[in-house]
BAFI-3210 file (N, C-alpha, C; in Angstrom, 3 decimals, decimal comma, padded with zeros to 6 digits):
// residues 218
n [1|2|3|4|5|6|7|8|9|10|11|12|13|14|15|16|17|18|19|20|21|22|23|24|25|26|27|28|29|30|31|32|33|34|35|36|37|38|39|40|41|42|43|44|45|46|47|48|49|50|51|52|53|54|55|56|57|58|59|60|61|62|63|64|65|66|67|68|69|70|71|72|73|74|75|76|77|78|79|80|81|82|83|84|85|86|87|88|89|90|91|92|93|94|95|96|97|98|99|100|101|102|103|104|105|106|107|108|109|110|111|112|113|114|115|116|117|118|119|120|121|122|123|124|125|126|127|128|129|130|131|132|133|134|135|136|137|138|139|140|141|142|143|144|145|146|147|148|149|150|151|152|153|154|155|156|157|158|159|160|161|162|163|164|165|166|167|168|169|170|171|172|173|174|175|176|177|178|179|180|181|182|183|184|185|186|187|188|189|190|191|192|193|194|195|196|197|198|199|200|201|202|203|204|205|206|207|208|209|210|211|212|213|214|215|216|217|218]
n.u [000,838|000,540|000,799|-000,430|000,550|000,246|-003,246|-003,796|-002,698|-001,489|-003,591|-003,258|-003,376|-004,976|-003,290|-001,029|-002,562|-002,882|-000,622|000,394|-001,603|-000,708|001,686|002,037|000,672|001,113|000,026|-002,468|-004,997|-004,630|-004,281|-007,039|-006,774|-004,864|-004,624|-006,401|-005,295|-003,083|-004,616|-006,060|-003,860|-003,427|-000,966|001,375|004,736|005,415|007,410|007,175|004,558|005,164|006,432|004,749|002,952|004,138|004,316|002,082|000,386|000,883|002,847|005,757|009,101|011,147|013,259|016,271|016,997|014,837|012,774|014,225|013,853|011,579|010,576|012,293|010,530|008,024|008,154|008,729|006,987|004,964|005,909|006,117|003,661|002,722|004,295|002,798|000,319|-003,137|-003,557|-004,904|-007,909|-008,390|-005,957|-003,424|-004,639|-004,848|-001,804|-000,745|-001,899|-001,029|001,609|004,496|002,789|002,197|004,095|004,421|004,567|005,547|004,109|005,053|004,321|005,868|008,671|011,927|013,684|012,093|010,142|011,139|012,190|010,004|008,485|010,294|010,243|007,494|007,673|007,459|008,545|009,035|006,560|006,663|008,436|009,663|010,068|009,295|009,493|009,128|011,661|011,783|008,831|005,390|004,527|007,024|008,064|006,516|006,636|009,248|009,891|008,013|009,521|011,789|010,536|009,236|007,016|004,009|001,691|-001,143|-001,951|-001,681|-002,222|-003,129|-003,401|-004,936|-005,506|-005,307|-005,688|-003,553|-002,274|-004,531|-003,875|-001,265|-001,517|-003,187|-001,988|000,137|-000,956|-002,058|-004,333|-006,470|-007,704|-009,711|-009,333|-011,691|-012,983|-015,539|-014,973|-013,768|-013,442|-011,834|-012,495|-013,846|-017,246|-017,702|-015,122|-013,425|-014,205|-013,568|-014,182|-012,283|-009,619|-010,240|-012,762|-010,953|-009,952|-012,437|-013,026|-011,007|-011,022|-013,337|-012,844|-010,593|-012,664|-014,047|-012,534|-011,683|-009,837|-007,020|-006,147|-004,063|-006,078|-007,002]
n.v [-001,191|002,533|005,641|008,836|011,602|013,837|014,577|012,325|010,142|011,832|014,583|017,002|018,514|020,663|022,893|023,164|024,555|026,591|027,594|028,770|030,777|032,420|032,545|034,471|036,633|039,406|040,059|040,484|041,106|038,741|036,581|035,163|033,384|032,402|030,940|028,939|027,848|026,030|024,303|023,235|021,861|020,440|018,279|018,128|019,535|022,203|023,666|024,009|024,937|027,749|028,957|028,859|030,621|032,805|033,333|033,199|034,411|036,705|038,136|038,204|038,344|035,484|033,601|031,201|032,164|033,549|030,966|029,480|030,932|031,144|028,359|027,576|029,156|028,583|025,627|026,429|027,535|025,177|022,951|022,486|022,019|020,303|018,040|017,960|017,404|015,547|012,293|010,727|009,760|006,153|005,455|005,120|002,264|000,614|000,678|-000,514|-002,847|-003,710|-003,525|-005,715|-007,176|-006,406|-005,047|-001,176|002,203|005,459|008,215|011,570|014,995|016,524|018,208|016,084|015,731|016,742|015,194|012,848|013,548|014,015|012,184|010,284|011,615|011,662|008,519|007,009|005,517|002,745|001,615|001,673|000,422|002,034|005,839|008,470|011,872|014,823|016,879|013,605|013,693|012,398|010,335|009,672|008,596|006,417|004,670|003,876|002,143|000,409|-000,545|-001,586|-003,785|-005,321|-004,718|-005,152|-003,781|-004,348|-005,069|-003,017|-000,428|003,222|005,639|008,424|012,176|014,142|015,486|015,010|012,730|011,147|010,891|010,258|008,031|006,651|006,935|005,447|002,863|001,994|001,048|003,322|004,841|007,728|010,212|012,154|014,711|017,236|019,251|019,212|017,551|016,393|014,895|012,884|012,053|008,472|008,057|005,696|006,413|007,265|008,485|009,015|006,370|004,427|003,272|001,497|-000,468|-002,184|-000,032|-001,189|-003,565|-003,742|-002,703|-004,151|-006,148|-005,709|-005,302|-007,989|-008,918|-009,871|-009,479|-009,669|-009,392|-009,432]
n.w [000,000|-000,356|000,780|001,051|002,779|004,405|005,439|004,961|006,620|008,962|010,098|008,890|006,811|006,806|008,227|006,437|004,740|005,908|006,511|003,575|003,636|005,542|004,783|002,566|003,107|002,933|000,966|000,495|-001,144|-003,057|-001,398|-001,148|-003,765|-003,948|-001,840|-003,124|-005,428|-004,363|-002,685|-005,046|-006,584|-004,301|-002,740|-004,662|-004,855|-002,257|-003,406|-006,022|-006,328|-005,264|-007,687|-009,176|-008,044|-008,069|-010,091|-011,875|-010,326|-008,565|-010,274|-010,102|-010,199|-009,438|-007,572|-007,053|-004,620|-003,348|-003,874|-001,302|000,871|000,866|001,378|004,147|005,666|005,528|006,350|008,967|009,697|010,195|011,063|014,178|014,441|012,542|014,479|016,091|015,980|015,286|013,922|011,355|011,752|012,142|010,775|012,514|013,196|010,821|009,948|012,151|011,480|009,532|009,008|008,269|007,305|004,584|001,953|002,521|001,960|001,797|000,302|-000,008|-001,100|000,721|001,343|001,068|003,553|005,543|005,595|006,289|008,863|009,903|010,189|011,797|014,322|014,997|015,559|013,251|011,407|011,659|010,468|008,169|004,549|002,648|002,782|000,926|-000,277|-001,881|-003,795|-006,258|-008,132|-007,030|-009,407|-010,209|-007,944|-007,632|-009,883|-009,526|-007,527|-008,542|-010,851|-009,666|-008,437|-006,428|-006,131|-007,636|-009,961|-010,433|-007,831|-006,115|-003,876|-003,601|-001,449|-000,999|-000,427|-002,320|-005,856|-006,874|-006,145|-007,225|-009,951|-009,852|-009,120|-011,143|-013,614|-013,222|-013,258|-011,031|-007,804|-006,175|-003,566|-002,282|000,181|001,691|003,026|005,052|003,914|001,731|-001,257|-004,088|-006,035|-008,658|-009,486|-008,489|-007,963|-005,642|-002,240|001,198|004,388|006,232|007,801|009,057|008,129|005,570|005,143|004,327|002,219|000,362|-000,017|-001,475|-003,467|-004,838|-005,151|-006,932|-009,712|-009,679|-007,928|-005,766|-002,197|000,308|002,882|006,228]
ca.u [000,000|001,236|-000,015|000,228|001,258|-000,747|-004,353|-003,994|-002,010|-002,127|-004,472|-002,325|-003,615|-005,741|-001,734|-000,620|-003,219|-003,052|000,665|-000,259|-002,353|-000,077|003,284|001,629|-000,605|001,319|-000,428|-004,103|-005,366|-003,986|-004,891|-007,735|-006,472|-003,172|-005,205|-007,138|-004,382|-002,070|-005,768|-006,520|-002,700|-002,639|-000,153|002,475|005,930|005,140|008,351|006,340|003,601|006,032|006,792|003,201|001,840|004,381|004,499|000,922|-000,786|001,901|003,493|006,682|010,264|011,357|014,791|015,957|016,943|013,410|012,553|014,796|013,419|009,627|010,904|012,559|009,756|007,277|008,690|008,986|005,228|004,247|006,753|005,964|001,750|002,683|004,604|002,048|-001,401|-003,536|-003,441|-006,458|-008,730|-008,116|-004,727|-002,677|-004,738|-004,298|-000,426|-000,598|-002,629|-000,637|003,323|005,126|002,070|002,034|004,462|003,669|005,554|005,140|005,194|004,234|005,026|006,529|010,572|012,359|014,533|011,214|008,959|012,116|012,649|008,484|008,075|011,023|009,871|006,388|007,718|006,223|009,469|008,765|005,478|007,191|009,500|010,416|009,798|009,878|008,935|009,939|011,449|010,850|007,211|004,731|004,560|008,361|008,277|005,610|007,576|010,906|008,933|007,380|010,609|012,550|010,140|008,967|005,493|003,149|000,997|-002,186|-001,964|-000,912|-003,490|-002,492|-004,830|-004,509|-006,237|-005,718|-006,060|-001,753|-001,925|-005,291|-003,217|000,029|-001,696|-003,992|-000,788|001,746|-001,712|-002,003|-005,686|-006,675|-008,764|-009,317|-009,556|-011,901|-013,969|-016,439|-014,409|-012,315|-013,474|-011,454|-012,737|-014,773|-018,108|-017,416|-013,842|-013,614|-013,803|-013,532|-014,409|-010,933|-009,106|-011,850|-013,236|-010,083|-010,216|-013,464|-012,957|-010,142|-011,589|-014,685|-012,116|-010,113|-013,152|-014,844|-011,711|-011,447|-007,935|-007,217|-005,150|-004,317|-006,911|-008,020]
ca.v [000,000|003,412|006,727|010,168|011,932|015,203|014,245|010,551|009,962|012,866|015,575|018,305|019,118|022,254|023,218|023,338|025,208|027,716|028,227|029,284|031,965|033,453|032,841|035,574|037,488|040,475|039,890|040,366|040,987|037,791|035,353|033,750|032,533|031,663|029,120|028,049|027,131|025,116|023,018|022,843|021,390|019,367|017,175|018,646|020,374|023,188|025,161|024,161|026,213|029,186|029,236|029,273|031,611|034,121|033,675|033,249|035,180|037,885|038,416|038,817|037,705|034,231|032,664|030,096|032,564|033,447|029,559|028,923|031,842|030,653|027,205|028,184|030,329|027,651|024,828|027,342|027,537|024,443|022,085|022,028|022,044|019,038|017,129|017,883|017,244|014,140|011,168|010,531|008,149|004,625|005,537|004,072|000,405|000,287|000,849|-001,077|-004,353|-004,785|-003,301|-006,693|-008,437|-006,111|-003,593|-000,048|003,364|006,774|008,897|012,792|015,811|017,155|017,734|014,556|016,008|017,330|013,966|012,076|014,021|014,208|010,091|010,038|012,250|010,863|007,483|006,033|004,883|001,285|001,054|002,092|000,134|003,437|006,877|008,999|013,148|015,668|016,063|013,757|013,625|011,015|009,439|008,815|007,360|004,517|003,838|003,544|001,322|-000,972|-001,205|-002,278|-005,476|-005,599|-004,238|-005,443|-002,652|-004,284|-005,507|-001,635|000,613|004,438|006,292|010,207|013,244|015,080|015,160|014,560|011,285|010,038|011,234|009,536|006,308|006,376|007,016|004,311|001,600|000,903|001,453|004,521|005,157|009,356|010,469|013,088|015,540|017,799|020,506|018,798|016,644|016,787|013,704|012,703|011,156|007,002|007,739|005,346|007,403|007,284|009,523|008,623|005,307|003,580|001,800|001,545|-001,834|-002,391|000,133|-001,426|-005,050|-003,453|-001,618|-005,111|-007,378|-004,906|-004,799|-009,183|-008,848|-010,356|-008,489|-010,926|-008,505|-010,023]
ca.w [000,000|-000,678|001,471|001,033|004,844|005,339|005,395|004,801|007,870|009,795|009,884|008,860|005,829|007,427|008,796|005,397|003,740|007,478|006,514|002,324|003,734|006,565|004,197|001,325|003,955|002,601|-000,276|000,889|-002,384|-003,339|-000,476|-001,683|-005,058|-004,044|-001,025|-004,074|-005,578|-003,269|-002,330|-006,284|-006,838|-003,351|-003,406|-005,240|-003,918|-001,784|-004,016|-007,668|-006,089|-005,020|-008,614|-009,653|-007,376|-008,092|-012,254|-012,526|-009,482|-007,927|-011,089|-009,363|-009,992|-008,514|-008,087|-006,343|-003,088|-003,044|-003,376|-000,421|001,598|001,362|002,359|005,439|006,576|005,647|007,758|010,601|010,219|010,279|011,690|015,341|014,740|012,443|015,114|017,394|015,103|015,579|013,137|010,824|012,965|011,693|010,336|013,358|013,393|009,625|010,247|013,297|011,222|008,185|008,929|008,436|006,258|003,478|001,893|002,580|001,684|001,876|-001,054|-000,090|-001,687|001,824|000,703|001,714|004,504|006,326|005,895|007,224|010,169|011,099|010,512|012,717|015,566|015,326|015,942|012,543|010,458|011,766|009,368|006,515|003,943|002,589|002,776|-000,078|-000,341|-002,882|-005,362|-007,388|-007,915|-006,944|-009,893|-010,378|-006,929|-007,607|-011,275|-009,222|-006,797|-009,335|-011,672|-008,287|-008,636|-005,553|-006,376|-008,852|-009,893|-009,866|-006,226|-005,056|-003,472|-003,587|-000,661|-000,986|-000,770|-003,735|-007,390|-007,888|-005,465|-007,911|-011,165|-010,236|-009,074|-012,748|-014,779|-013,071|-013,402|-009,647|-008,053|-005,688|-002,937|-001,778|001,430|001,780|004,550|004,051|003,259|000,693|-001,835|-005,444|-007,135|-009,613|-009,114|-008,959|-007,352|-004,045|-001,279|002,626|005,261|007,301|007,725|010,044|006,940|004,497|005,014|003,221|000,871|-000,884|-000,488|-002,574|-004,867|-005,538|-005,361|-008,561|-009,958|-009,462|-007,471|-004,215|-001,227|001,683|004,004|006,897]
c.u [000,878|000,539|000,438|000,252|-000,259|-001,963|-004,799|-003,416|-002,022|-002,678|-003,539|-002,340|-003,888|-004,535|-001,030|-001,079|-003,090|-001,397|000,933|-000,392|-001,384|001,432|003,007|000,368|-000,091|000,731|-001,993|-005,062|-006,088|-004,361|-005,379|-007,000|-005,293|-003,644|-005,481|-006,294|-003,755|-003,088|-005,730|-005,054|-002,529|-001,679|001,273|003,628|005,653|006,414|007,909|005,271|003,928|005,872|005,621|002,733|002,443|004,413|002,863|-000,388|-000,041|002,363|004,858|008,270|010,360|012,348|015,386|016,261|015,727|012,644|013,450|014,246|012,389|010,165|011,490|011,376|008,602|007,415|008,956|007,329|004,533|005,058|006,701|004,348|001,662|003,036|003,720|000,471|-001,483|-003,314|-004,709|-006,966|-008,582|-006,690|-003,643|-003,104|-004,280|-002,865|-000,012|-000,745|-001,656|000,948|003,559|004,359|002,092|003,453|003,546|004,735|004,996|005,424|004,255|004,850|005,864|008,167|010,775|012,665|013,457|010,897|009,631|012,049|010,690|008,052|008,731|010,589|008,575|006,503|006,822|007,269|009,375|007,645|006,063|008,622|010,196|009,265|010,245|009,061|009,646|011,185|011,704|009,733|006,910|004,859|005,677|008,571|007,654|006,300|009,084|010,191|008,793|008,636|011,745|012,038|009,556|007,201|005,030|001,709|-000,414|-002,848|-001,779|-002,369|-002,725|-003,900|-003,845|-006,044|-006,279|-005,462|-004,101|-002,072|-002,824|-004,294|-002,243|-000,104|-002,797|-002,374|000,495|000,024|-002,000|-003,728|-005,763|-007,860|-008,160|-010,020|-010,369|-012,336|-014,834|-016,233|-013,613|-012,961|-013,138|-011,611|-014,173|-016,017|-017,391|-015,721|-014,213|-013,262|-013,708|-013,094|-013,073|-010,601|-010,213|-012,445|-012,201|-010,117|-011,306|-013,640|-011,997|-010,398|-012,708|-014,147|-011,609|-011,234|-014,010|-014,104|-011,366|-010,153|-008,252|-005,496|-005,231|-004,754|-007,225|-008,295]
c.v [001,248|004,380|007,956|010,428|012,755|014,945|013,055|010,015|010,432|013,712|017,018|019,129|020,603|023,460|023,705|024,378|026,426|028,728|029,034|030,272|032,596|033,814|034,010|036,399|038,937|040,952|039,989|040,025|039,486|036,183|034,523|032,832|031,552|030,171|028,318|027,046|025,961|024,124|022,263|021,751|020,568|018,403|016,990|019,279|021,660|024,195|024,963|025,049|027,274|029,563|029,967|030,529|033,159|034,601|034,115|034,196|036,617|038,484|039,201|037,794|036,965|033,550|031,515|030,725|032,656|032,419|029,294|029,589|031,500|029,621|027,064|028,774|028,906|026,460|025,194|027,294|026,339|023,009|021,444|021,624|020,424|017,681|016,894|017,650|015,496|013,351|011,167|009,346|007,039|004,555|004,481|002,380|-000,039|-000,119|-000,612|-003,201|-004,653|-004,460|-005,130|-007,712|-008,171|-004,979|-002,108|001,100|004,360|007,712|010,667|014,061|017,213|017,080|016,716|014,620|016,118|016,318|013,220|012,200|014,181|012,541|009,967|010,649|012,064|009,367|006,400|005,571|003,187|000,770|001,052|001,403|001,574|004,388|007,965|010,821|013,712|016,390|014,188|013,825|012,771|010,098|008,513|007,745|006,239|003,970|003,521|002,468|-000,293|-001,504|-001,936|-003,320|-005,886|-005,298|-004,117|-004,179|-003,517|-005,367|-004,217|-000,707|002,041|004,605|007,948|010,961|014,213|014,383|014,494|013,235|010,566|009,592|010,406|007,820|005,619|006,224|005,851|002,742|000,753|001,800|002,531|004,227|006,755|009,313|011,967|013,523|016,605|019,296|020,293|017,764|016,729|016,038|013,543|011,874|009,639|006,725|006,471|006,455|007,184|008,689|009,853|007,135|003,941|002,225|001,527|000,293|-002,975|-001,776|-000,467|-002,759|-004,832|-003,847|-002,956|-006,115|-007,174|-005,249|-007,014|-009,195|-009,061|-009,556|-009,178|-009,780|-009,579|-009,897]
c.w [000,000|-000,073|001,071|002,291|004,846|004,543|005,242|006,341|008,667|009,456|009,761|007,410|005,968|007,831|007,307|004,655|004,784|006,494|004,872|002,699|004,862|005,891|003,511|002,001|003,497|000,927|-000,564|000,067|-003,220|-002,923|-000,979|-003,282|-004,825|-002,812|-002,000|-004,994|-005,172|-003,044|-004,199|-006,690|-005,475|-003,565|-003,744|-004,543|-003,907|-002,761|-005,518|-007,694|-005,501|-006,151|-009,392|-009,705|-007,418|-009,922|-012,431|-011,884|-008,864|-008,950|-010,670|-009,868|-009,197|-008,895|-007,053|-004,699|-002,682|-002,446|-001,770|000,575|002,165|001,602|003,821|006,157|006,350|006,090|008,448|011,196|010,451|010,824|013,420|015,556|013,999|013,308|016,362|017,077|015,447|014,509|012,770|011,507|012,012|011,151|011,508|013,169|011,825|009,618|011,065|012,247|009,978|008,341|009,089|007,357|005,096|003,382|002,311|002,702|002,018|001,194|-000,574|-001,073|-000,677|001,371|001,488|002,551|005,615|006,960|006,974|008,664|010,549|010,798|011,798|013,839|015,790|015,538|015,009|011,246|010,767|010,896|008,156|005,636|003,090|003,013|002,013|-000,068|-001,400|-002,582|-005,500|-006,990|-007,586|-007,728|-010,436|-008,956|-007,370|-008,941|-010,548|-008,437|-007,891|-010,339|-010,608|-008,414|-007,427|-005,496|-007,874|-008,837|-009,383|-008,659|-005,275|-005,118|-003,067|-002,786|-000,310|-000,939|-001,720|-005,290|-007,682|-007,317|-006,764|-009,492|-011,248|-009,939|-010,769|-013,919|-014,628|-012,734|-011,680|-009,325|-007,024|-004,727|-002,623|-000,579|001,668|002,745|003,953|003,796|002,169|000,126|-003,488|-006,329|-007,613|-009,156|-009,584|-008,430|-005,798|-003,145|000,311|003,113|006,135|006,564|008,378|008,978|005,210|003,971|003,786|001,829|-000,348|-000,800|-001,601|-003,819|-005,967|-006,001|-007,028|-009,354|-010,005|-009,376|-005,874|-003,338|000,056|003,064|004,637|008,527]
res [x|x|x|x|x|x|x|x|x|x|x|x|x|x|x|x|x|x|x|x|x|x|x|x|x|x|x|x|x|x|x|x|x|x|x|x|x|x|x|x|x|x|x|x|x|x|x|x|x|x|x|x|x|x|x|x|x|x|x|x|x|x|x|x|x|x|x|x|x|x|x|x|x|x|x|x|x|x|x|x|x|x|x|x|x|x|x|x|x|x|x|x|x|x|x|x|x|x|x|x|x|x|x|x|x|x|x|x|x|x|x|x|x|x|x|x|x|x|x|x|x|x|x|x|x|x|x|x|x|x|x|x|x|x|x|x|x|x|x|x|x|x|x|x|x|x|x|x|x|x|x|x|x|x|x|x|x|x|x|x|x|x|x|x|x|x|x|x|x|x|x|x|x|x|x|x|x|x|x|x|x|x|x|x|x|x|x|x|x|x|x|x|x|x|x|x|x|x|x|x|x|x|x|x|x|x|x|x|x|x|x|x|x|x|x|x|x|x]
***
């Protein structure tokens, strides 16, 4: 199985999108589009949507001091609320029921150095055969993944909350469940969906049994 972190794992999505709006608060104007953004692109590396938000919405020069600048300041903002945010309810027993029976990774678009260091200080590198964050993207992770040999695509369940996690699990052939709430839902009618982790279980026995594929659940 394959997870995205913030909002699949822990609830820190709301943290993410908090730190958007207080990084470009000098930007008032601005605010809303640039949230709209960063939600509309979930997923993706928080410095691809620096780039964005200043080419396409600020119309402002951007270089890589800049990039380094908003990264610094945006892991200042959100670094201690993440180590200290709850876990999506069912997320731990999930973790808890299959570490050792099934693979399971972690592909977010949190930079690598960050994810590392908040698995590690949440005490959750023991579930995980890897742990992968940006760069690269999602979908180079699950193609490095599956050409490693160790994972057959259609046995792999991608569970995310946004449109990049559904995108990069449609494009590398593995199947998808989304995690939504009722402030957030970016999928298409007929996507699988769950409310939390609580019933993941069932949703991806559905997903495989539609789908005639077996996943040693039990």
């Amino acid at each position: 199985m394959l997870f995205d972190f913030d909002g699949v794992i822990l609830e820190s999505a709301e943290i993410k999108t908090d730190a958007f709006r207080d990084l470009f608060s000098d930007y008032p104007a601005h605010v809303a589009e640039i949230v709209q953004l960063h939600l509309r692109h979930s997923g993706i590396s928080r410095h691809i949507k620096f780039e964005m938000i200043h080419r396409d919405i600020l119309r402002l020069p951007f270089d890589a001091a800049k990039d380094e600048e908003l990264g610094r300041r945006f892991e200042a903002l959100v670094m201690e609320k993440v180590l200290s945010c709850q876990m999506v309810p069912g997320a731990r027993d999930v973790l808890d029921r299959f570490t050792g029976r099934l693979p399971m990774a972690l592909i977010s678009g949190t930079p690598g150095t960050e994810l590392a260091a908040i698995v590690r200080r949440r005490g959750l590198e023991r579930y995980f055969d890897a742990v992968h964050g940006s760069p690269p993207a999602k979908r180079e992770w699950i193609s490095r993944l599956l050409l490693a040999g160790r994972w057959q695509p259609e046995r792999v369940v991608m569970v995310g909350d946004g449109l990049s996690d559904f995108e990069a699990a449609r494009d590398s052939g593995v199947h998808f469940v989304g995690r939504v709430t009722p402030r957030h839902n970016p999928f298409s009618p007929g996507t699988p969906v769950v409310a939390d982790l609580t019933s993941l279980v069932e949703a991806i026995s559905a997903l495989l049994d539609a789908a005639q594929r077996e996943l040693p659940i039990a």
